[in-house]
C-alpha positions as CSV (number, residue, x, y, z in Angstrom):
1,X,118.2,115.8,45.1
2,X,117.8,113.6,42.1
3,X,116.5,109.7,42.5
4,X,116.3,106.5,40.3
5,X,112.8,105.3,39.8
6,X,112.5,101.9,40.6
7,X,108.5,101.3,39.1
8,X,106.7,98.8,40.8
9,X,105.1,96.1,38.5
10,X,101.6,96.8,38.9
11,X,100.1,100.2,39.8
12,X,96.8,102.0,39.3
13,X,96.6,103.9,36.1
14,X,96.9,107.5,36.7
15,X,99.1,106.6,39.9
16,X,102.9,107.6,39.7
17,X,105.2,103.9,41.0
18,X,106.4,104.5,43.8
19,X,110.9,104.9,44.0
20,X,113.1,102.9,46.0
21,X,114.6,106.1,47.3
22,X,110.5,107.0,48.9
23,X,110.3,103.0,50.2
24,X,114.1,103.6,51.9
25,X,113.3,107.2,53.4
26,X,109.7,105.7,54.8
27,X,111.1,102.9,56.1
28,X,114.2,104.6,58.1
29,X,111.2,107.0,59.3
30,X,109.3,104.7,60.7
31,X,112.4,103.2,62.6
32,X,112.9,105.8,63.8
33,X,109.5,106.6,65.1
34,X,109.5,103.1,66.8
35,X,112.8,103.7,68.8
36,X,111.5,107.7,70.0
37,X,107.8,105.8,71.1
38,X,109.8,102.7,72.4
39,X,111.8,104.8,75.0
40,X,108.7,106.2,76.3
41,X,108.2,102.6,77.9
42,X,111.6,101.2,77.7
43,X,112.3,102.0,81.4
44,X,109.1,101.5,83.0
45,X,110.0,97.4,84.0
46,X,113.6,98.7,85.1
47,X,112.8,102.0,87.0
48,X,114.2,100.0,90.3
49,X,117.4,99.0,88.5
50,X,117.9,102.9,87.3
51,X,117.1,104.1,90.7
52,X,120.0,102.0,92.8
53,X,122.0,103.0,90.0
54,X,121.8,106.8,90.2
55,X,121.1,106.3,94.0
56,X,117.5,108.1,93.6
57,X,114.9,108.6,96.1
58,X,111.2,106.8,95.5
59,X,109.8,110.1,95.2
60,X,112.5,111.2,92.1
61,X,112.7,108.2,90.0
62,X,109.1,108.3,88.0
63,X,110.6,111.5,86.5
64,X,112.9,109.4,84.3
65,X,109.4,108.7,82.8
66,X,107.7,111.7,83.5
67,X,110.5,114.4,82.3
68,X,110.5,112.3,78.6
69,X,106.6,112.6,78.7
70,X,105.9,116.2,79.3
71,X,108.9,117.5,77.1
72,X,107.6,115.2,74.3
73,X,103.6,116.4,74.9
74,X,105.3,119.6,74.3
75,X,107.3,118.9,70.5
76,X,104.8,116.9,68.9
77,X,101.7,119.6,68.0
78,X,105.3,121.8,67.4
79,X,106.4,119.6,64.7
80,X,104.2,120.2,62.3
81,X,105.2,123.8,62.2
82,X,108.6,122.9,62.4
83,X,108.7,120.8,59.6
84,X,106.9,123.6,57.3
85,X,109.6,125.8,58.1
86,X,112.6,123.5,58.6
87,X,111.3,120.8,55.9
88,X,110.5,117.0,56.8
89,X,114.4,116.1,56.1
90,X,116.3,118.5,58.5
91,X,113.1,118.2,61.3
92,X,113.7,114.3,61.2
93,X,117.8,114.5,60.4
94,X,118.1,116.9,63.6
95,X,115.6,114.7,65.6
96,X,117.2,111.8,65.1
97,X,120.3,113.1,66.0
98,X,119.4,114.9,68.8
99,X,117.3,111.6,70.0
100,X,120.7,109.7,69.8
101,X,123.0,112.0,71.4
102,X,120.7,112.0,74.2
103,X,120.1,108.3,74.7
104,X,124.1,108.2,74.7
105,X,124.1,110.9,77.5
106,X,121.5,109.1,79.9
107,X,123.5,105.8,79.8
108,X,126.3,108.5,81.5
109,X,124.4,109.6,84.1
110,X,125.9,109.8,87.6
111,X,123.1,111.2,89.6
112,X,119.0,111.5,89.3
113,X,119.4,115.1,88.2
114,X,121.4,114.7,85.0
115,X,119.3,112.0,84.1
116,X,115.7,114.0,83.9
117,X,117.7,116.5,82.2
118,X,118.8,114.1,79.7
119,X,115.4,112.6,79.3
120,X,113.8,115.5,78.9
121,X,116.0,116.7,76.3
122,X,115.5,113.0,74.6
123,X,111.3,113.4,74.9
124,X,111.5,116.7,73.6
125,X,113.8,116.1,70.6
126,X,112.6,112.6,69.7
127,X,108.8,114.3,69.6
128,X,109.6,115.3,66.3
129,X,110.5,112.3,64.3
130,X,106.7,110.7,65.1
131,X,104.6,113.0,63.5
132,X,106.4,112.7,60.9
133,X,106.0,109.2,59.6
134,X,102.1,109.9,59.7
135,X,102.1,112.9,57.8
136,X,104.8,111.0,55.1
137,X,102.0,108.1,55.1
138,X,99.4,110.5,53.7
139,X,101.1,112.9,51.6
140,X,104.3,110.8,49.6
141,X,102.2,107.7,49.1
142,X,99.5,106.9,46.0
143,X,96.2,106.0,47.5
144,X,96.6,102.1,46.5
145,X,99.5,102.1,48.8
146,X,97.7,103.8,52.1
147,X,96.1,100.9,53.6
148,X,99.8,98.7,54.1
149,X,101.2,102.0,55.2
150,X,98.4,102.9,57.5
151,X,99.0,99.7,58.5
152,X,102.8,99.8,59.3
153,X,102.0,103.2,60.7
154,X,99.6,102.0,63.3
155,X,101.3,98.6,64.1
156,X,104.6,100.6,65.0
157,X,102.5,103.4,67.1
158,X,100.7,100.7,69.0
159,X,103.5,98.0,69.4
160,X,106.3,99.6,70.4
161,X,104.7,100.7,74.0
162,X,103.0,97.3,74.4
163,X,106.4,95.9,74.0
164,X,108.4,98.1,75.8
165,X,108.3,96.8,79.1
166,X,109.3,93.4,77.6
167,X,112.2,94.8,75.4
168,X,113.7,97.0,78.8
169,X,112.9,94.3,81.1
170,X,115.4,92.0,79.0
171,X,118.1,94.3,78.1
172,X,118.3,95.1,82.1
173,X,117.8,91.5,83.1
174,X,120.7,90.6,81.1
175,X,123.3,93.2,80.7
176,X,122.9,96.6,82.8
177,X,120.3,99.6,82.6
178,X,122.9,101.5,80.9
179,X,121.9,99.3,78.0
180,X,118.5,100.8,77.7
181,X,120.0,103.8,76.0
182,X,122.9,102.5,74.6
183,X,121.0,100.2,72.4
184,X,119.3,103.4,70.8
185,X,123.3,104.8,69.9
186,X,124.4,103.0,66.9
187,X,120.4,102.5,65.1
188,X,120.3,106.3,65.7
189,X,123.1,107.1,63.7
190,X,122.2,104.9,61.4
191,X,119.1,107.1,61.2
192,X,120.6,110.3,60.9
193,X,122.7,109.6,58.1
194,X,120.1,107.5,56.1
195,X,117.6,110.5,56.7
196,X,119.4,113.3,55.3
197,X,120.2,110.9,52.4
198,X,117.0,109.9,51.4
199,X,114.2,111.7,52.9
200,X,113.4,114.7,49.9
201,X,109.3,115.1,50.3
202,X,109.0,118.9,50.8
203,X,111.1,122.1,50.9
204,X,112.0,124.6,53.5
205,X,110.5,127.8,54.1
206,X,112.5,129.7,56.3
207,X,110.2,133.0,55.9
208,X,108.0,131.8,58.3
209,X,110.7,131.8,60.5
210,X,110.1,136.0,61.0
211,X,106.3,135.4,61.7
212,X,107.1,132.2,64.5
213,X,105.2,132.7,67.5
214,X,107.7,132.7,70.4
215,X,104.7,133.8,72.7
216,X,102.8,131.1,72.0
217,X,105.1,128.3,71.8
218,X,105.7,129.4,75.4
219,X,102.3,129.5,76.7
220,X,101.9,125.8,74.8
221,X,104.6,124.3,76.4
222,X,103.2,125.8,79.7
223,X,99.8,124.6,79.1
224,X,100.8,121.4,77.7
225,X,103.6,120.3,80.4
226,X,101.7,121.5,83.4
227,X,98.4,119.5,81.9
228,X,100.7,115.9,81.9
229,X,102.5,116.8,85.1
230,X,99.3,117.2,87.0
231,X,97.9,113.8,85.5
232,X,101.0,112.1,85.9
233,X,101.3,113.3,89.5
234,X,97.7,114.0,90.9
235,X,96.8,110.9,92.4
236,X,99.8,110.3,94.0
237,X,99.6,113.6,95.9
238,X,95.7,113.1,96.7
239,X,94.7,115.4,93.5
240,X,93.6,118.7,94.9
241,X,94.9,118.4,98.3
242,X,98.0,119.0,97.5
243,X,99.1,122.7,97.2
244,X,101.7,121.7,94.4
245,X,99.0,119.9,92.3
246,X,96.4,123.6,93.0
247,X,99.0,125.9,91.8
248,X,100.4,124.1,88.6
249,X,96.6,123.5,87.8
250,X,95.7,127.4,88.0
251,X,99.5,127.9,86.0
252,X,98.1,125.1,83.3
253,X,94.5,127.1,83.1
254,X,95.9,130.7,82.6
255,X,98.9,128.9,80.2
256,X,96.0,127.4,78.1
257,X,93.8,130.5,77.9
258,X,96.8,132.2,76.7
259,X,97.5,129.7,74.3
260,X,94.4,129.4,72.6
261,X,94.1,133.1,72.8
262,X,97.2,133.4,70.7
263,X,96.3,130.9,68.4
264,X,93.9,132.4,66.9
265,X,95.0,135.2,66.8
266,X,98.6,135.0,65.7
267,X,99.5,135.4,62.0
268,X,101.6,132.3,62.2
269,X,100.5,130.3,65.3
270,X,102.2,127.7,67.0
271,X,100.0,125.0,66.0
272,X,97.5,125.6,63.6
273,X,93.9,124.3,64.6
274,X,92.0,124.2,61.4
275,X,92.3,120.7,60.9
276,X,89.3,120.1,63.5
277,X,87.2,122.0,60.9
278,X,87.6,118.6,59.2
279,X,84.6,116.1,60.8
280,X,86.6,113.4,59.9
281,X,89.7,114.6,61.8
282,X,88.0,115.8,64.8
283,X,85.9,112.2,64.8
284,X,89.3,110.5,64.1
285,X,91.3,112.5,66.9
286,X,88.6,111.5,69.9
287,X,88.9,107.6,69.0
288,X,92.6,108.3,68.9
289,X,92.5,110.0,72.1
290,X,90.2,106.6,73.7
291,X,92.7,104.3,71.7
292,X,95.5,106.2,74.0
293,X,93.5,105.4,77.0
294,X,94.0,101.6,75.9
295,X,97.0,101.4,74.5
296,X,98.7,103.1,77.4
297,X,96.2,102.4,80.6
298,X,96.4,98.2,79.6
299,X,100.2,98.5,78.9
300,X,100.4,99.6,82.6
301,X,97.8,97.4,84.3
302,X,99.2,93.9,83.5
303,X,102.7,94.6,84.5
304,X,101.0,96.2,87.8
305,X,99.4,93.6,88.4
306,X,101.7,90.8,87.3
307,X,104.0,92.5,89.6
308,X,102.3,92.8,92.7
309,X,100.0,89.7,93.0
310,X,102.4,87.3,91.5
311,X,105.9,89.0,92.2
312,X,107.0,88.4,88.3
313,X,110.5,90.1,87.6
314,X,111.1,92.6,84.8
315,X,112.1,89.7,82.2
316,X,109.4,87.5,83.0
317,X,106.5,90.3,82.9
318,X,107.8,91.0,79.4
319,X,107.9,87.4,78.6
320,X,104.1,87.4,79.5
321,X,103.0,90.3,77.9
322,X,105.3,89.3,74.5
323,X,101.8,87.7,73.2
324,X,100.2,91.6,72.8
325,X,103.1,92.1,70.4
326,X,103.2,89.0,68.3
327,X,99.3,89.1,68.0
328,X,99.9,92.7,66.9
329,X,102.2,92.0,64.1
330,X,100.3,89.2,62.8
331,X,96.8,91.3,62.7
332,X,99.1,94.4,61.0
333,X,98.8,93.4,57.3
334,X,95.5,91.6,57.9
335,X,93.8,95.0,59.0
336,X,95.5,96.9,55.6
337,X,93.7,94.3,53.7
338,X,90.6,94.4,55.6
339,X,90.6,98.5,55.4
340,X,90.6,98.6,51.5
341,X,87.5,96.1,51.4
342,X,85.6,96.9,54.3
343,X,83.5,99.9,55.2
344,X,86.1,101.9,58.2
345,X,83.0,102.2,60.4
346,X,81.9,98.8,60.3
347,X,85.8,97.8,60.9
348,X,86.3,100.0,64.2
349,X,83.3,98.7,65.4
350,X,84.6,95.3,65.6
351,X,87.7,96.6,66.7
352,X,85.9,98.0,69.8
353,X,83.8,95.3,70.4
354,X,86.5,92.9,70.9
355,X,88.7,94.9,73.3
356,X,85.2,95.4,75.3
357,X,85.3,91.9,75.5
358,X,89.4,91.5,75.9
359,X,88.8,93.9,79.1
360,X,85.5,92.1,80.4
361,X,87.2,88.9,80.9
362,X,89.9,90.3,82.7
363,X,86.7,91.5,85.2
364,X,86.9,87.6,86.5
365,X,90.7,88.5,87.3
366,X,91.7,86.6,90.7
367,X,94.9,86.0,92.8
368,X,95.6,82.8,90.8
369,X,95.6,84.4,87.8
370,X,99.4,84.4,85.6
371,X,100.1,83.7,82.5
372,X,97.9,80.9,80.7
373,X,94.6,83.3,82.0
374,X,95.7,86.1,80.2
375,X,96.8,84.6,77.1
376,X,93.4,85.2,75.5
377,X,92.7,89.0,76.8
378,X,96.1,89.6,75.7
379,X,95.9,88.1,71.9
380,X,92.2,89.8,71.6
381,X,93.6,93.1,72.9
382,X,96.2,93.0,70.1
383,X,93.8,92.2,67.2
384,X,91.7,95.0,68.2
385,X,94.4,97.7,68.7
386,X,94.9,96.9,65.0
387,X,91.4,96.8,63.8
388,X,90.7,100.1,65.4
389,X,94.3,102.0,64.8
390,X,94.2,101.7,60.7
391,X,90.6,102.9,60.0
392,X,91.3,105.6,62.6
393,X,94.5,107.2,60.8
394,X,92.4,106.8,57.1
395,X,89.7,108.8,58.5
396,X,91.7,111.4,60.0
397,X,94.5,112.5,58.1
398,X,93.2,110.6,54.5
399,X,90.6,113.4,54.2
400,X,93.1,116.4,54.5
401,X,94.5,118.6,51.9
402,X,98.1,118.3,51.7
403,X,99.1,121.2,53.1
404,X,97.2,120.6,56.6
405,X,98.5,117.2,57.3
406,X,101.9,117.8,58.5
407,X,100.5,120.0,61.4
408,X,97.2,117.7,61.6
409,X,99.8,114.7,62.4
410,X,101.6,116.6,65.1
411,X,97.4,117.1,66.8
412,X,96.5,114.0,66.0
413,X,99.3,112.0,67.6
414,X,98.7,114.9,70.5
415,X,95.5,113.2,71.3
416,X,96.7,109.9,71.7
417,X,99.7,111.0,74.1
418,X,97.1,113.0,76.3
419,X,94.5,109.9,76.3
420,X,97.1,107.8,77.6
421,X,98.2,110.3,80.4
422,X,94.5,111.2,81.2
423,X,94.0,107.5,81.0
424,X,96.3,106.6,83.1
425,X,95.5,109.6,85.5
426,X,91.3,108.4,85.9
427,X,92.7,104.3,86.2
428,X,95.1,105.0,89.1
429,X,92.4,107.4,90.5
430,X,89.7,104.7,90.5
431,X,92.1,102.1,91.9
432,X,93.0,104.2,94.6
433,X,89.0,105.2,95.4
434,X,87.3,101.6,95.0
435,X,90.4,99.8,97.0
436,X,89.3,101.9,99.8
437,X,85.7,101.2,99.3
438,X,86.5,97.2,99.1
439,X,88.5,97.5,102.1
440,X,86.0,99.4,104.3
441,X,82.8,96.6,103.1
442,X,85.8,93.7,103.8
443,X,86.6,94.8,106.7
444,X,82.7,95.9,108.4
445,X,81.8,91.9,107.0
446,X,84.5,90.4,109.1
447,X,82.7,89.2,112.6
448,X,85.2,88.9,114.7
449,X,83.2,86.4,116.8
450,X,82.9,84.2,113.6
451,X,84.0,80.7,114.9
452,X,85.8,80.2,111.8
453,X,87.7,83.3,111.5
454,X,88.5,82.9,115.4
455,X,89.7,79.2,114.3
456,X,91.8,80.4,111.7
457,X,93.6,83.1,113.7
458,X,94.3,80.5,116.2
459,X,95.9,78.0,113.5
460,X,98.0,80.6,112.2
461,X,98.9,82.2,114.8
462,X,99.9,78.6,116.6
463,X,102.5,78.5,113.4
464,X,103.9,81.7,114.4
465,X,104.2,81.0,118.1
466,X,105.8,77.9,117.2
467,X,108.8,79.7,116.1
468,X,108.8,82.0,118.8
469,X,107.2,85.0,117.1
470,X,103.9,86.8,118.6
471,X,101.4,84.6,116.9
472,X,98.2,86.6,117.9
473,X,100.2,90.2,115.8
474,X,101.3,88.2,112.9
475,X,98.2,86.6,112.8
476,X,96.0,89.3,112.5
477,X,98.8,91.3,109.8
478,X,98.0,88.6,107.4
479,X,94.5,89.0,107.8
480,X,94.7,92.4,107.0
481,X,97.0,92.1,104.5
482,X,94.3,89.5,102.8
483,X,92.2,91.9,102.7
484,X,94.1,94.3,101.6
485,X,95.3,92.2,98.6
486,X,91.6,91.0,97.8
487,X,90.3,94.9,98.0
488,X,93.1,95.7,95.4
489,X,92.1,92.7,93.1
490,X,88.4,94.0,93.5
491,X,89.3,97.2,92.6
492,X,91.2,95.8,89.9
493,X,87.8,94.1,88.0
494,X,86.4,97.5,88.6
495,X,88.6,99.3,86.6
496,X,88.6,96.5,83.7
497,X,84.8,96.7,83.5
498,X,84.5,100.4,83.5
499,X,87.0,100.4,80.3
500,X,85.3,97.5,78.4
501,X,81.9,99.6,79.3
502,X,83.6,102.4,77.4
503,X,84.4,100.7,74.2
504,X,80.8,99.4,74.1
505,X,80.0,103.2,74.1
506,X,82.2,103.6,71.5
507,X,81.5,100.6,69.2
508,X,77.4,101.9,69.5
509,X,79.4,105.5,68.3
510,X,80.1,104.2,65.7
511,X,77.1,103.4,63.8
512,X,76.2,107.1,64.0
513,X,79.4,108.2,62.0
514,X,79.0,109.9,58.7
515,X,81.1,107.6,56.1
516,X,84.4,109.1,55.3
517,X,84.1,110.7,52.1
518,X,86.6,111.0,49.6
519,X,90.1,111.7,50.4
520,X,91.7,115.2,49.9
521,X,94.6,114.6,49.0
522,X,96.3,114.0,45.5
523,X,97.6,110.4,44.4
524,X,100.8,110.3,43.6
525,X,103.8,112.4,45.2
């Protein structure tokens, strides 16, 4: 498809200006990229609103999360293959149709069922457009440019979970659930049509069609979709106790055997995993993978605990958290900057070291805590989600060949999706364990014959009898129900100081890395 160069003013010599029809098809990429990892948070403030709706029970309405998270676990290491065979324009064109037509069904579902089908068949087909963008970053851009795109890249990956709780939480607060998924209808089409207009990187190759591993793409999704289903659902069903959570786990375990069985020895494998041959990559995919555990595990805790201790609705928790987002934006172009004039290692050290410190001070975290307390945490977090995300993607997919970062994009992004389920999967773990443990020490240091605990039973349980209500029962309920809230907020610091201890970890990590050497692939388009 032939283009109009519109040449920038200033440009590199040797570097090829970059057209207004590349700036268009990157930019209606990375929209749509923001509305497929939006939707994986979108409904997690309004999951009460969506369950009277659909009249669900307690135990099915996390699968409206769950079903979008294991199908799209499952489509993202696929895209890259996809896309070599299908080409970036149809992959992305049929995604972002497929991602729309979806989001229209949900908003019609009459019952719980229809809508984990639907969401599943959203995850899945919206896994493709993310990938995507990353490998477009690397591979369509001159190298003067990758910094502000890195940029753009990470600020969309990181912001539009942190705000997604805020963005659903409105929409549902002021016009209806079903608005969650209609809102993605007219941008998608939008989408679709600008996508096959304008995107024209690479072209198909439907011969690899004949060699496509249908075993293997099996045994992945297998693998892959019994690994996030264990970790969304272990702790909830007491991990190994549960025969459920046993048998999908020995499923998972065979599934991945096969898998990487099949991958290496397939002619065409489902996901190719030469990339990790690359030091930088392999380097660059754990801190993606820890980055998850942040992004994800903090976008979680604050609502969780907004919502419990202080009883904030869906609007105002978003209102609170808004202050990740904004600081988020703001830092974006600052990191690009930073990233072309500072050394990458010395950068995601900082990075690390501030949301060590972000996550410390929440440590101090008490009942009385709301929004003024957090404002600080929450504006550090988002400057060091930014410092960390853009020297991450340069040093793992600015040192690949061409031809490896579309499937290297579909991994790396892979990593970041499983650290935030395994993230999420050791936080709720370690909430559950040291609440316990609080409880039991709370409990053993009450002395019963304490004159002032007897005194202030008596008081409140005068209250109670006052209105005609067994004082001595109520009494001793919000006692224990003290205690109870105190062991939670307890376990709560627990948590926030074992994360902040990991990012110290990683900031020391850090020091030891090689630096990134030159980039492998080609200025220029």
């Amino acid at each position: 498809m032939a283009s109009t160069t519109v040449t920038v003013s200033t440009h590199p010599p040797g570097e090829e200006p970059v057209s207004m029809k590349t700036i268009i098809a990157f930019t209606v990429m990375v929209f749509g990229m923001f509305m497929a990892i939006l939707d994986i948070q979108v409904v997690s403030a309004s999951l009460s609103e969506i369950r009277a709706g659909l009249a669900a029970g307690a135990d099915e309405i996390s699968w409206v999360q769950t079903s979008y998270l294991i199908a799209e676990v499952v489509m993202v290491p696929l895209s890259g293959t996809l896309a070599r065979v299908l080409s970036t324009r149809v992959l992305f064109t049929v995604s972002a149709a497929g991602f729309t037509l979806s989001s229209a069904l949900c908003a019609t579902a009459t019952s719980i069922d229809q809508m984990i089908i639907y969401r599943a068949f959203q995850g899945f087909i919206g896994g493709g457009m993310i990938p995507s963008v990353f490998a477009a970053a690397f591979t369509i851009f001159p190298r003067s440019h990758r910094n502000t795109v890195s940029a753009i890249v990470g600020l969309i990956a990181t912001l539009a979970p942190t705000i997604g709780p805020t963005v659903g939480g409105y929409i549902s607060h002021v016009m209806s659930w079903h608005w969650l998924f209609l809102i993605n209808v007219f941008p998608g089409i939008l989408v679709t049509l600008l996508a096959w207009q304008y995107i024209d990187f690479d072209k198909p190759n439907f011969r690899l069609m004949k060699k496509f591993d249908w075993w293997g793409l099996l045994f992945m999704a297998v693998f892959l979709g019994c690994l996030e289903y264990v970790l969304e659902e272990g702790n909830g069903k007491d991990w190994f106790e549960d025969p459920e959570i046993v048998m999908l786990t020995a499923i998972m375990a065979l599934g991945g055997i096969a898998f990487f069985v099949r991958v290496f020895r397939a002619e065409f494998p489902v996901v190719d995993l030469r990339a990790y041959t690359n030091s930088n990559f392999a380097v660059g995919s754990l801190f993606t993978f820890m980055v998850g555990i942040a992004l994800y595990g903090l976008t979680y805790l604050y609502p969780l605990y907004l919502a419990r201790i202080q009883g904030y609705d869906a609007l105002r928790i978003g209102e609170t958290m808004f202050i990740s987002g904004l600081s988020m934006f703001l830092m974006a172009p600052i990191a690009g900057r930073l990233a072309g004039v500072v050394d990458l290692r010395v950068m995601m050290g900082i990075g690390f070291a501030l949301f060590a410190v972000s996550t410390y001070m929440i440590s101090g975290i008490t009942a009385d805590w709301g929004y003024d307390e957090l404002v600080v945490p929450q504006i550090l977090r988002g400057i060091s989600l930014m410092m960390c995300m853009v020297p991450i993607n340069n040093i793992a997919l600015g040192t690949l060949p061409p031809e490896r970062i579309n499937n290297a994009s579909g991994l790396f992004n892979l990593m970041r999706n499983l650290g935030g389920a395994v993230g999420l999967a050791i936080i709720n773990t370690v909430l559950t364990q040291r609440t316990d443990f609080h409880y039991t020490r709370l409990s053993e240091s009450i002395d019963w014959g304490n004159h002032s605990v007897q005194r202030w039973l008596g008081a409140v349980g005068h209250n109670y009898d006052a209105h005609g209500l067994d004082g001595s029962l109520a009494s001793l309920k919000q006692l224990a129900g003290m205690v109870t809230q105190q062991s939670w907020l307890m376990a709560f610091a627990d948590v926030f100081t074992l994360l902040a201890c990991g990012f110290v970890l990683l900031m020391i990590l850090t020091a030891f890395l090689k630096k990134p050497a030159t980039a492998g692939v080609k200025d220029g388009h």
